[in-house]
N, C-alpha and C positions, 0 to 999 in steps of 0.2 A: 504494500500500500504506500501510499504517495506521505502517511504521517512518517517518515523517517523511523531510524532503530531510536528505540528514549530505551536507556540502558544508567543503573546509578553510575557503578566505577567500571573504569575501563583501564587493561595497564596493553600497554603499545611498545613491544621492541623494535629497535632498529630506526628510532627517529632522529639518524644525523642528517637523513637528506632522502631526497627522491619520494618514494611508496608513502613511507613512515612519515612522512611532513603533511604529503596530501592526505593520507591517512588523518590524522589528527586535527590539519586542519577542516576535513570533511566533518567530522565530530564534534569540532566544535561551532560548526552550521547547521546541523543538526535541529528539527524543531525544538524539541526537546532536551539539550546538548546530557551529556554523561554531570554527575554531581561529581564525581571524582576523577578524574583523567589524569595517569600517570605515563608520561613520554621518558622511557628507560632510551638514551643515547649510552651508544660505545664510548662515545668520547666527550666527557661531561661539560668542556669547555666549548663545546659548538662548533671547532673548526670546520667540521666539515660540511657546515651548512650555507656558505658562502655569504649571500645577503640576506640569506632568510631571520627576518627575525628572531628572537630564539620564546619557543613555545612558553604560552601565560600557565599551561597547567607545570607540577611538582613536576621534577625531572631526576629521577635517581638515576645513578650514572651505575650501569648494568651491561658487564662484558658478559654474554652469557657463558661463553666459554668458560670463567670463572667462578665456581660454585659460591665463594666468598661472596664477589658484586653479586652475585642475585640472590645470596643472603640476606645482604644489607638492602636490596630491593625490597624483599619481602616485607623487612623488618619496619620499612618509612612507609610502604600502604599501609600495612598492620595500625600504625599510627593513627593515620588517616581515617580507614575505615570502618576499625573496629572488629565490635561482635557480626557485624552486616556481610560483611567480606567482600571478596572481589567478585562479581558479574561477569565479565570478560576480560578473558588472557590474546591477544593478539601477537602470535611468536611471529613477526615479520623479517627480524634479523637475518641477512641474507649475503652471502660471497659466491663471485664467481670465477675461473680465472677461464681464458679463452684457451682450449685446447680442439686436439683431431685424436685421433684414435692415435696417431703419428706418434705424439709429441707428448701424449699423456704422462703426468710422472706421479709417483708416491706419494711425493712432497703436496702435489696438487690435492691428488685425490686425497689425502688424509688432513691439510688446512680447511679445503672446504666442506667433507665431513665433519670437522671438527665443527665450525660455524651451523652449519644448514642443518643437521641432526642431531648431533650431539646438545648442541645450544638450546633447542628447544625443548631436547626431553628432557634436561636438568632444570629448564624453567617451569615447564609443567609440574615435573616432580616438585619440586619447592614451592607452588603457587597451590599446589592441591589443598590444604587446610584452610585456605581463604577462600576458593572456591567450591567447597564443600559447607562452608559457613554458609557463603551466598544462597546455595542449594537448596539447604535448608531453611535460611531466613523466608524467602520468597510464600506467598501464602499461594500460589497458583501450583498446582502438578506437574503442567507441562513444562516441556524442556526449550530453552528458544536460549538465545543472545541476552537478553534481558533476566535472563533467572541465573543461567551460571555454564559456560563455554568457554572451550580452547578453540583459537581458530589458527592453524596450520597457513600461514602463504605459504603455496606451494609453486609448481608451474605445470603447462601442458606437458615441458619438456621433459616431466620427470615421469610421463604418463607410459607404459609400455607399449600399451596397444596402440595409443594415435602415432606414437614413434615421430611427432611433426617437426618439421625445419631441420633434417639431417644436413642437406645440402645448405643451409644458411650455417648453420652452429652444430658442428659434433659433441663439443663443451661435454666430455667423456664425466668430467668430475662434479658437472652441475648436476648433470642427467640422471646418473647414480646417486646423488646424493637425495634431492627431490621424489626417486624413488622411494629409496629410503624413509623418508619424511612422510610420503602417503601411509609407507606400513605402520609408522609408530602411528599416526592419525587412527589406524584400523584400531590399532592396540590399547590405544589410550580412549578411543568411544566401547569397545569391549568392556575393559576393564573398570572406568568411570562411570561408564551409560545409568547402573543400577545406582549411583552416586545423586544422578538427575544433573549431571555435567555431558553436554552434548558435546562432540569430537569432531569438525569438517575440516577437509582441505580447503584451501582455494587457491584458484589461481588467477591472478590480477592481471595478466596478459600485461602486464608492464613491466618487460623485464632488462636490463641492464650490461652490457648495451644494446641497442631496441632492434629486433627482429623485423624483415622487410615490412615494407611499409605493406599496410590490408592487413596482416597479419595478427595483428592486435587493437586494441581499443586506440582510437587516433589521439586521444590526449591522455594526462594522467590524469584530470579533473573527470573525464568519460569511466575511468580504468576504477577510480574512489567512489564514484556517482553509483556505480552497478554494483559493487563490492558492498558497500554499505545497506544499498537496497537489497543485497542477497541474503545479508546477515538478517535483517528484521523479518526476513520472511523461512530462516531456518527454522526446523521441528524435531521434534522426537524421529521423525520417518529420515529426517539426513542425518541421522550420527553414524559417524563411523563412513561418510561417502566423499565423492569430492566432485566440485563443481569450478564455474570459470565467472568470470565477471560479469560476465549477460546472464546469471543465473541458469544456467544450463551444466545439469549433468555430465561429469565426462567419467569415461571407461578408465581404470586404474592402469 
C-alpha cells in the first residue's frame, strides 16, 4: 500500500555511502518515519560519504566483521530502546572486488566472505535478544517488518538458477558469497520463524559498480522506492524466501 512501512526502530548497516544512505534517507520520508533509527557506519567519522550530510538518526560505529563493534552496537540500541526492542535489523553491509573465474584469489574470496556472510550472521546472532523483545512486545501475531525482521541485501547475482550478467560480471567472490547469504537467510527464517522474526533476502538491483544499463532499477531513489515498498508489504508467507526491488519473487 501507498501508506509507507511505519516500523518503531530500525538498525541499518553499511550506511557510509551508496544503498545505506538512500536506504535511511528513504526512512526517514517515510509517512510515518521509524521512532528509533540506528545508521551502524564502518567508518564512524563519515569519510566515506563524500558531501552527504552525515545522518540526524544515532550512528554507532559497527565493523560487522568485528564481534566487539557490534557488541557495542547492541549495547547503544539496548539504551535507546529498551524492554520494546529492535523491529528491524537491515544487514546491508556489503564488498565486492571485480574478479573472472581467471583471476579469482583466496584473498578475494575469503575478504568478501568475510564482509557479505560472515558480517551479517554475527549481527543477527547479537541483535537476536532485541528482536525477540520486539516479537514479543508487538500485540499483533503476524509477522511483517513492523513487528520484528532481518532483512538480508542480497543480489540476483548471488541467485543460482537466474545465473544473470555472467558476460557483464563473473565477480566469482560476490556470486558465492551472496549465495551464501541467501542460505543463512533460509537458516535464520527456519530457525527464528517460531520466534515471530521473519527472514527475506532482497535484492536492491543496485549494485556497485552498476551493471549494464536496463539491467536494474534506473536510479537509487527507484532501487529505495521499491525496497521499502516491499518490506511493508512482507508476511508470515515470505520468511525464509527472496525477492528483488519491484517486489517480485526470484528463484534461489
Amino acid at each position: 500500500g501507498m501508506e509507507g512501512l511505519s516500523v518503531g526502530s530500525v538498525l541499518l548497516t553499511g550506511c557510509d555511502g551508496g544503498l545505506g544512505l538512500g536506504l535511511l534517507k528513504g526512512l526517514l520520508e517515510q509517512p510515518s518515519p521509524p521512532r528509533r533509527l540506528f545508521a551502524a557506519c564502518t567508518d564512524p567519522q563519515g569519510k566515506g560519504r563524500g558531501d552527504q550530510p552525515a545522518p540526524k538518526p544515532s550512528c554507532p560505529h559497527a565493523d560487522v566483521t568485528d564481534p566487539n563493534s557490534i557488541k557495542a552496537a547492541v549495547g547503544k540500541v539496548r539504551e535507546e530502546v529498551g524492554s520494546a526492542g529492535l523491529n528491524l535489523l537491515v544487514n546491508n553491509t556489503s564488498t565486492t572486488r571485480r574478479s573472472t573465474l581467471a583471476t579469482e584469489t583466496a584473498e578475494n574470496m575469503s575478504l568478501v566472505y568475510t564482509t557479505n556472510t560472515i558480517g551479517p550472521l554475527q549481527t543477527s546472532q547479537a541483535f537476536l535478544p532485541l528482536l525477540k523483545e520486539a516479537a514479543e512486545a508487538k500485540g499483533q501475531r503476524e509477522m511483517s517488518c513492523s513487528r520484528a525482521a532481518i532483512i538480508n541485501i542480497s543480489s540476483i547475482l548471488g541467485s543460482i538458477e537466474v545465473a544473470e550478467a555472467w558476460e557483464e560480471r563473473q565477480d566469482i567472490c560476490y556470486r558465492c558469497s551472496k549465495a551464501a547469504l541467501n542460505m543463512l537467510t533460509k537458516c535464520l527464517a527456519l530457525e527464528y520463524g517460531s520466534s515471530g522474526i521473519l527472514c527475506v533476502s532482497v535484492d536492491p538491483g543496485h549494485v556497485t559498480p552498476p551493471l549494464e544499463p536496463g539491467m536494474g532499477p534506473v536510479t537509487l531513489e527507484e532501487s529505495v522506492r521499491g525496497v521499502l515498498q516491499l518490506l511493508a508489504q512482507l508476511s508470515a508467507t515470505s520468511n525464509g524466501t527472496f525477492w528483488d526491488w519491484r517486489g517480485q519473487r526470484l528463484p534461489w
